[in-house]
Every structure is written in C-alpha cells, then in structure tokens.
C-alpha positions as a printed Julia matrix, in Angstrom:
328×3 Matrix{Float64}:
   8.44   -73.53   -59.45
   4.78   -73.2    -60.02
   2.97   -69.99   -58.3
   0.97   -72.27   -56.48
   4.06   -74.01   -54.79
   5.46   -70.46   -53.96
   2.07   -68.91   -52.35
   1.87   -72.22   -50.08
   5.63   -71.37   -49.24
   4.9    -68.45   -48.45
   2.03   -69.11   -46.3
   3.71   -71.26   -44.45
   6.36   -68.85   -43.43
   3.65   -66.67   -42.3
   1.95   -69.57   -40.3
   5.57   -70.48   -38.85
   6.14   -66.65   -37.38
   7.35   -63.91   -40.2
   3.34   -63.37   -40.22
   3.96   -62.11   -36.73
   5.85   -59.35   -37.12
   2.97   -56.94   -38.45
  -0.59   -57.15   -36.34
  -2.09   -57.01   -40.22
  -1.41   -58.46   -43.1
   1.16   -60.64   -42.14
  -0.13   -63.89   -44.73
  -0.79   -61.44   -47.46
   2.51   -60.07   -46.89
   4.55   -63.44   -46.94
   2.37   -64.68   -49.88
   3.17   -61.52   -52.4
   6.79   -61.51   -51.55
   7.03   -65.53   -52.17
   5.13   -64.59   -55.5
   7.16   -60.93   -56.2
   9.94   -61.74   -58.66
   7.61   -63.72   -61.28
   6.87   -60.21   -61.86
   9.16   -60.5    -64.67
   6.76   -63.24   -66.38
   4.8    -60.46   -67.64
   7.68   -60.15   -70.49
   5.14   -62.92   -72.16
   2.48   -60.49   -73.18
   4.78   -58.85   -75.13
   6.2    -62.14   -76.99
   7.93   -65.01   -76.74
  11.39   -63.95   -76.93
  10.92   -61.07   -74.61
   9.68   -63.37   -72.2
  13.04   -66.32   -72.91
  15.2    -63.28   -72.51
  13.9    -61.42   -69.05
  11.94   -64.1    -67.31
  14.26   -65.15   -64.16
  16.55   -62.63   -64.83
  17.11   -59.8    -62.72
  13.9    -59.32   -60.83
  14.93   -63.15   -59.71
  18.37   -61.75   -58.7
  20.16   -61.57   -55.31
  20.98   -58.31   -55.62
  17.12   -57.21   -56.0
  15.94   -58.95   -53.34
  15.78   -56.28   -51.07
  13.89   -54.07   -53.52
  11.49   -57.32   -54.62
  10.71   -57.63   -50.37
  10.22   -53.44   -50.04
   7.91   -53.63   -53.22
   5.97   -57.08   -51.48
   5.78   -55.06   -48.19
   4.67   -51.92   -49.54
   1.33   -53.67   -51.43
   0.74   -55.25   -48.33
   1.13   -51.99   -46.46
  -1.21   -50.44   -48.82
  -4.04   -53.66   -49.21
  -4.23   -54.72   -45.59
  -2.03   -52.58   -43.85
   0.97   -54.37   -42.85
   3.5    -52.45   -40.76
   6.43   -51.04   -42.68
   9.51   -51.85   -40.26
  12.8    -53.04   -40.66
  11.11   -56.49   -39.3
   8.93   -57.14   -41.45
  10.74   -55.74   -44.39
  12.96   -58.73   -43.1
  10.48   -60.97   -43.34
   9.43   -60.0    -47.0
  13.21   -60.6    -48.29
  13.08   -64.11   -46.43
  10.09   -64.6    -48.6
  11.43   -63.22   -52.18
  14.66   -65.74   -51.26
  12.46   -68.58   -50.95
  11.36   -67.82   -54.19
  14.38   -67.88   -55.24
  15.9    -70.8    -54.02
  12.75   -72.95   -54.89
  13.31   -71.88   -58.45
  16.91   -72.91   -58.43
  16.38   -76.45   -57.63
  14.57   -77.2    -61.08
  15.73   -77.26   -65.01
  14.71   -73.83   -66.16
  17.87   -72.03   -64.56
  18.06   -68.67   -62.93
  19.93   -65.54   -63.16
  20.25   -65.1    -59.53
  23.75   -63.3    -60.15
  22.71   -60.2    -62.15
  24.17   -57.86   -62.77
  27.79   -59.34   -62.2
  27.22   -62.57   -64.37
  24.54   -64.13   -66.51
  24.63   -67.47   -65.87
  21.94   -69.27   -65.24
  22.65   -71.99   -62.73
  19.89   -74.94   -62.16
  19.84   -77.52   -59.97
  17.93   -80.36   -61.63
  16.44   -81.98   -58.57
  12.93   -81.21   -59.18
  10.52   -80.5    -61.76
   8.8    -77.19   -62.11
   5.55   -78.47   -60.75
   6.19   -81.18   -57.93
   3.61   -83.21   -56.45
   5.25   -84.15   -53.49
   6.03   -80.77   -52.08
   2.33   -80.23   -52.96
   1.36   -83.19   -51.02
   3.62   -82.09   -47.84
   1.46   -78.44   -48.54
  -1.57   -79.82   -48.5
  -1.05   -82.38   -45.24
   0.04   -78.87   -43.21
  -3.47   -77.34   -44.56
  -5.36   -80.22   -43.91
  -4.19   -81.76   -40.33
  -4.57   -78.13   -38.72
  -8.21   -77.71   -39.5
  -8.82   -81.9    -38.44
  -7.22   -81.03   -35.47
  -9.29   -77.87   -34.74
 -12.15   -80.19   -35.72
 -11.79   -82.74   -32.97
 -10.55   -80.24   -30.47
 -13.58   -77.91   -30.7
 -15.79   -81.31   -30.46
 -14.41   -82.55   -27.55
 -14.04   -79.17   -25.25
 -16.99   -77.65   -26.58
 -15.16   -74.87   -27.92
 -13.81   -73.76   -31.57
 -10.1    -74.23   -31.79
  -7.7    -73.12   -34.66
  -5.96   -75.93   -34.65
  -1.24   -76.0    -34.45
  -1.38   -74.18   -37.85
   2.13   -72.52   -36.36
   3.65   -76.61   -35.26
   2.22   -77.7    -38.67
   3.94   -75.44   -40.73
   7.37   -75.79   -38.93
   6.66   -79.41   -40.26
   6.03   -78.29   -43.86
   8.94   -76.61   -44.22
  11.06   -78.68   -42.34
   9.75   -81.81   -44.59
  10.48   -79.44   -47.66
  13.7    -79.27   -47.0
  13.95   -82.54   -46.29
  12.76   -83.99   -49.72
  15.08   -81.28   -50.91
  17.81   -82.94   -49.86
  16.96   -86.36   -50.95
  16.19   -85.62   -54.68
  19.48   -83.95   -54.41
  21.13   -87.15   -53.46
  18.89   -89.02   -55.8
  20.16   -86.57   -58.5
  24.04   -87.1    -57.74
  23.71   -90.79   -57.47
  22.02   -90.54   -61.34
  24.84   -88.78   -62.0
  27.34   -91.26   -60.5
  26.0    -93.94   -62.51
  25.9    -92.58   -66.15
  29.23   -91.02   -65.1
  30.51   -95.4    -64.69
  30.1    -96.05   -68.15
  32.2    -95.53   -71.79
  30.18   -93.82   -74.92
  31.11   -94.51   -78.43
  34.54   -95.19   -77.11
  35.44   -92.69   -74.57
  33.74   -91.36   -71.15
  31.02   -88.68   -71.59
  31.79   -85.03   -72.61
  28.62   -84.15   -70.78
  25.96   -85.8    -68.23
  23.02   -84.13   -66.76
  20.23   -85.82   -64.85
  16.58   -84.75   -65.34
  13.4    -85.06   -63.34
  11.36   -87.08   -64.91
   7.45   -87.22   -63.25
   6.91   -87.58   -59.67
   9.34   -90.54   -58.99
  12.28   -89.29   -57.01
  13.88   -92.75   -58.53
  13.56   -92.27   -61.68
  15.19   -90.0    -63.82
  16.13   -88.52   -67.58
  19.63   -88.96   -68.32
  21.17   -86.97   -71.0
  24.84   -87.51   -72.38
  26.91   -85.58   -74.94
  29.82   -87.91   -76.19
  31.77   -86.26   -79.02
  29.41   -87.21   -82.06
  26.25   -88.08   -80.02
  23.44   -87.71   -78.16
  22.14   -90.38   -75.34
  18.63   -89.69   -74.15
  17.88   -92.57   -71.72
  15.63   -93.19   -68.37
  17.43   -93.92   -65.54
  15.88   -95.45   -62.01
  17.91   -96.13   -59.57
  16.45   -99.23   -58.42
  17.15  -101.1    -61.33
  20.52  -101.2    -63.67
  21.21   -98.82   -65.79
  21.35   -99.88   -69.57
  22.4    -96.81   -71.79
  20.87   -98.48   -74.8
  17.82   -98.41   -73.39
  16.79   -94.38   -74.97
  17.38   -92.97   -78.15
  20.3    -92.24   -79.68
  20.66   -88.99   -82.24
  23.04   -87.14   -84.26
  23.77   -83.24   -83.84
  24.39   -81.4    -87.41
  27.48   -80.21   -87.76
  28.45   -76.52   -88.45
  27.4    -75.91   -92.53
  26.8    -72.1    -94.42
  22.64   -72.64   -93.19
  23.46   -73.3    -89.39
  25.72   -70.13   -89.52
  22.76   -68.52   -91.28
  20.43   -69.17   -88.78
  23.05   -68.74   -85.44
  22.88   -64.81   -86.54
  19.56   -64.0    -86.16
  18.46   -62.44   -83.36
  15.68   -65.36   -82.38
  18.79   -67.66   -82.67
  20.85   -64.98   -80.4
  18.45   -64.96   -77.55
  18.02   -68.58   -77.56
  21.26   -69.53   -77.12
  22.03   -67.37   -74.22
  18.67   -69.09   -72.43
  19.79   -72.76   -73.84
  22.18   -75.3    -71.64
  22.03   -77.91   -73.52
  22.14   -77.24   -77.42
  21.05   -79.84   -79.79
  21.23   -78.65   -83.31
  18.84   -80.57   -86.09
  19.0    -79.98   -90.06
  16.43   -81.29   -92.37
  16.39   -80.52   -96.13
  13.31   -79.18   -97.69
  12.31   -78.09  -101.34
  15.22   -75.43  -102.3
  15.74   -75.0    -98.67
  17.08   -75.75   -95.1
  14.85   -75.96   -91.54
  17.32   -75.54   -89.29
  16.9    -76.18   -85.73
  18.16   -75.69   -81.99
  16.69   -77.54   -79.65
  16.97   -77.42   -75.74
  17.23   -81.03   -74.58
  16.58   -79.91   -70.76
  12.64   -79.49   -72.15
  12.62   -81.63   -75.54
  14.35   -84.15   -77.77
  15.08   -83.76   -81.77
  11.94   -85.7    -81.74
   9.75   -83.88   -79.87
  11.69   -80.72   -79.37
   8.52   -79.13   -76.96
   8.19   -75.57   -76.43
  11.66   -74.59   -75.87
  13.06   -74.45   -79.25
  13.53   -71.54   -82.1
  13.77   -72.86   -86.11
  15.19   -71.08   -89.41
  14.16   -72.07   -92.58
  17.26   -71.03   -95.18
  17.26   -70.83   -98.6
  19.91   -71.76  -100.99
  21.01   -68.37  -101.06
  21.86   -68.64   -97.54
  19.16   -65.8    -96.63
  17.15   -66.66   -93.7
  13.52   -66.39   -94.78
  11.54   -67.15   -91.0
  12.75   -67.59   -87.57
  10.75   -68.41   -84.89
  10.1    -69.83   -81.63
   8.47   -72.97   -80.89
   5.26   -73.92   -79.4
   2.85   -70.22   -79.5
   5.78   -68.3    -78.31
   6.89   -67.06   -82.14
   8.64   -64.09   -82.9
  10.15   -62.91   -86.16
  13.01   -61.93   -87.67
C-alpha cells in the first residue's frame, strides 16, 4: 500500500489504545512502525533493479518484525521519548504487521517468508492506492473533530471529540471492506474459472483490481497458446471476448539470449505472471518480458525489462522499463 494508507493505519492504532502504552510519543511511535519496513524502498536510489530485487523482501518479512518494531520504538524513544518496554515494543510489532498485512492484500507480492522461502504471495483484492480505505481514514479524522466542534459549542467547553470510538470504527470498517473485496475477488475468480478457452479450461486465472470499483475487475487467463486480458464486473455477464487477446513468443536462440542476463534474472524472480513479446528489428531482435499483473504486451507499464539481440545472438542492451534502467 501507499505510505499514506500505512501512517493513517498506524494512527489509528495509536488513537484505538497501542498509543497508550508510553505517556510520549505514542502516535509517532505507531506511525514509524506502520511506515518501518518500506525502509527497504531506498534500494531505488541506487537503481532500478536493486530496488525490483530488495523492495518487500526481507525488511517486509515475518521474521524481522520484531527487529522492524525495536528499530520504530527506538526513533520514537529518541524523537519524543517514548518508553522502551516490553509494551510498547508490543505495540510497535502490531504496527510493522499491519504493514505487512496491508501490503499483502494487493498485486505487488511480498516476501513475508524470508529467509526460509522467496515467494512472494499477493492477494489481489486491492490496488496499491485505494480510495475507499482512504475514504473510511478520512471519515475517522473528520467526525472526531465535528464532534468536538458541536460539543465544545453546546457546553461551553473545548472537547476532543471520540477520536479513541472513531478509530475502533476505522479499523473495524477496514477490515470489513477487506473482507468483501476478498469475496468480490473469489467470485471473479469463480466466474472466469465457468468457462472453456481455445478448447480446454484455463491453465491460469488471476483477478485484478481494476480502479476503485470493488465490482469490477481485470481478469487475466493463460490457456496453453494464449493470453485473455478482459474486464470483468460482477453485475453484468461475463463475455471473455470482450478484452484482448495476444500471443506469447515461444522459446527461440534470442529469448534464451536475453533469459541469461542478469536484468532478465532479477526480473523473473520478481514476475508472476510472464508474458514474453518478440519483435524483429533491422539485423536484430527486441525481446521482451512483460509482467501482466502491471501491463499488457501493449502497454507493458513500468514493470517490464527488454533485450535487444543481434543476429549473432549477443545481447547488445538490457534494461528495465519505465526510468528504472539498468545495464548489462
């Protein structure tokens, strides 16, 4: 998720009590540890690859939560200081997990098993930047400070307002549309899953977010020569002609090429869902991968590395898409 989304989570864990269990600091506390393992997005100053291979990797990990909450609790400690006790070291972790949970309900994946495993599970349900959990944020901001508003007005007196009854809402409401996108999400699945491509049921099926719609989604399926994009919302039936239709290359001497260079390398350990494009040039080959979780072969977006290969098979340039290049 966006930063923004995770410093309003962790604000309102503050509001709801964890921000309790130091006499100082407590918000600044909850905030940094909802924020603490994007630490690893700093991998992007040094380039793009550095940045595809580290960012939600370890520092987004289970195991280092407890060292992610100590590090949180310590800044705190040292900018407004927060207590350091087993409490509120309690509290931090609580934060770095919803960090880490948040980030697992979205397309981008996360390492949250390092060092045992690599894998980098995703949920799909929502996209990285969500307006409705915004939306249920900015209600808990707002209706405290109305509240203190007409309270102070009518008693004469100022009034801070249920910040602590609001918040419980928040993240009780979070949850809540959670839950539904994630029911949203299997029904998508459900329904591609009905129906027969180019002869025989789907190899593959994943279900997108697409926009702010909890209806509506991106469906993509991987029969065995082809690629459906389509938009799926589940209010109206599906038609899978309805998206675009496209053609992986098959293995050749300038895919190969390309699959051994070290941009290629990285890629493919960060890419679910692989879409390889070739296109001829003047006594060469672009070759392509393509991650179809953030692109198409039409638009392939910023999460995709190219090759261009001469005829001698050498690889002459491999980078990464979008800014993010690297070479070779």
């Amino acid at each position: 998720m966006d930063n923004l989304t995770h410093s309003l989570t962790g604000l309102m864990l503050a509001r709801a009590g964890l921000g309790r269990t130091t006499a100082r600091g407590g918000t600044l506390m909850l905030v940094l540890a909802a924020n603490a393992p994007d630490l690893d997005g700093l991998a992007l100053f040094r380039n793009g690859f550095a940045y595809i291979q580290y960012h939600r990797g370890l520092l987004h990990s289970f195991a280092m939560t407890p060292v992610m909450g100590l590090l949180a609790l310590m800044l705190a400690h040292w900018i407004r200081g927060a207590s350091v006790t087993l409490r509120t070291w309690f509290a931090c972790i609580l934060g770095v997990l919803s960090h880490v949970l948040l980030d697992y309900t979205n397309a981008y994946g996360i390492r949250m098993f390092l060092p045992f495993s690599s894998r980098m599970p995703h949920l799909d349900t929502v996209e990285l930047i969500d307006l409705w959990i915004l939306v249920i944020f900015a209600i808990a901001l707002i209706a405290p400070a109305l509240a203190g508003m007409v309270t102070s007005e009518i008693r004469g007196a100022k009034s801070a307002g249920p910040k602590r009854a609001w918040a419980c809402f928040a993240l009780v409401a979070l949850l809540g549309y959670e839950g539904f996108r994630y029911a949203a999400h299997q029904r998508a699945i459900a329904v591609m899953a009905a129906r027969i491509y180019d002869g025989e049921p789907a190899k593959l099926i994943e279900a997108l977010p697409s926009g702010s719609d909890p209806l509506r989604w991106r469906g993509v399926i991987e029969s065995t020569a082809s690629v459906f994009d389509v938009p799926i919302l589940l209010t109206q039936e599906f038609d899978p002609t309805s998206g675009e239709v496209d053609y992986p290359a098959p293995e050749s001497p300038a895919v190969g090429a390309a699959r051994a260079t070290q941009p290629f390398q990285a890629f493919l350990r960060f890419n679910q869902l692989p879409f390889w494009k070739v296109t001829p040039l003047d006594n060469a080959t672009l070759v392509q991968l393509i991650d179809m979780r953030f692109g198409t072969p039409r638009r392939p977006g910023f999460a995709s590395v190219s090759a261009v290969v001469g005829q001698d098979g050498r690889v002459r340039d491999a980078s990464l898409g979008l800014g993010l290049a690297g070479r070779r």
